[in-house]
N, C-alpha and C positions, 0 to 999 in steps of 0.2 A: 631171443633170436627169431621169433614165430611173426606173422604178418598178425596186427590186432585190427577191427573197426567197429567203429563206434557210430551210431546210429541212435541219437535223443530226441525226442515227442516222437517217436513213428506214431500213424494211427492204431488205436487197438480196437478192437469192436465189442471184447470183453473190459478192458480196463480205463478207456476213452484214450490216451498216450502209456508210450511205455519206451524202455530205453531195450537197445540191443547191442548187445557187445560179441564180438565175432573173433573165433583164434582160428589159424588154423592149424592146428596139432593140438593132438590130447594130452595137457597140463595136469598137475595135481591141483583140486582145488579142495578148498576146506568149505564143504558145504554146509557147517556149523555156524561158522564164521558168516558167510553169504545167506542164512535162515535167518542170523540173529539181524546184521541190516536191514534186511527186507524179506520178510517169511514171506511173501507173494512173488518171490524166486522161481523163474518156471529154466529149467539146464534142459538143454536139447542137445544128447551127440547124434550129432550127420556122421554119418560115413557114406562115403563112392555115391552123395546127394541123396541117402535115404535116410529120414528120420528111425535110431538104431533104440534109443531109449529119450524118454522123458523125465523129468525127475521132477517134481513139485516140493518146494522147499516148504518150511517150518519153524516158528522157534523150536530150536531144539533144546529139548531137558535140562542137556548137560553142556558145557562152555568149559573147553580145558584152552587155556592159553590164547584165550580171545582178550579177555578182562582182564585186571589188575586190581587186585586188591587195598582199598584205598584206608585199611586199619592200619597205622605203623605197629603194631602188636601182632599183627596174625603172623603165622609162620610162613607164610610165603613172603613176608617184605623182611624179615630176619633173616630167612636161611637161604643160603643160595639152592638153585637145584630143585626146589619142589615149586608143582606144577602149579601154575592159577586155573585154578576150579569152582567152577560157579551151576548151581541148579537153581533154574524156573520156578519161583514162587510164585509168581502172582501172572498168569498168561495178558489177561487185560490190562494189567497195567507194563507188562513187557519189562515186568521184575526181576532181579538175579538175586541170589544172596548168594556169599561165598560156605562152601564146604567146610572151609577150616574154622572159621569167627564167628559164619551167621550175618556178616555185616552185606545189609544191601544195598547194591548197586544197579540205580533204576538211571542212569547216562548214556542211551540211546540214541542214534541217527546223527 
């Protein structure tokens, strides 16, 4: 229900272009989720036009319910209910392996 805008190649003077997405209301976001697309994620909340916090994203560690486990055998494609959970093996190559199987999943962007 919130007004969104969206702003693609602005100029950036650190990053040469950059894309800006604008809400206005404070949403829940999954900044795991928004790390893993793009760890060079920079969240700005404004509030009453003053920058309130900054947040500089990251691959993060752990990935619950981002990925999907792509073993027909692990227990997340068997059982209903349990969560998909994935940690960061390998940062340079922007690796996951699953929790439960071990099996990695490197299908990013």
């Amino acid at each position: 229900e919130c007004s969104v805008a969206i702003i693609q190649n602005a100029v950036s003077t650190k990053y040469g272009r950059k894309d800006i997405v604008k809400i206005d209301e404070q949403i829940e976001l999954d900044f795991d989720a928004l790390g893993y697309i793009d760890p060079n994620i920079t969240v700005n909340l404004v509030k009453d036009g003053k920058l309130k916090k900054k947040e500089h994203l990251e691959l993060p560690q752990i990935l619950t319910n981002v990925l999907t486990c792509k073993n027909p055998r692990c227990i997340t494609t068997e059982e209903r209910g349990v969560a998909q959970r994935f940690y960061l093996a390998d940062k340079e190559k922007r690796a996951y392996r699953c929790a439960y199987c071990d099996v990695e999943h490197t299908d990013h962007k």
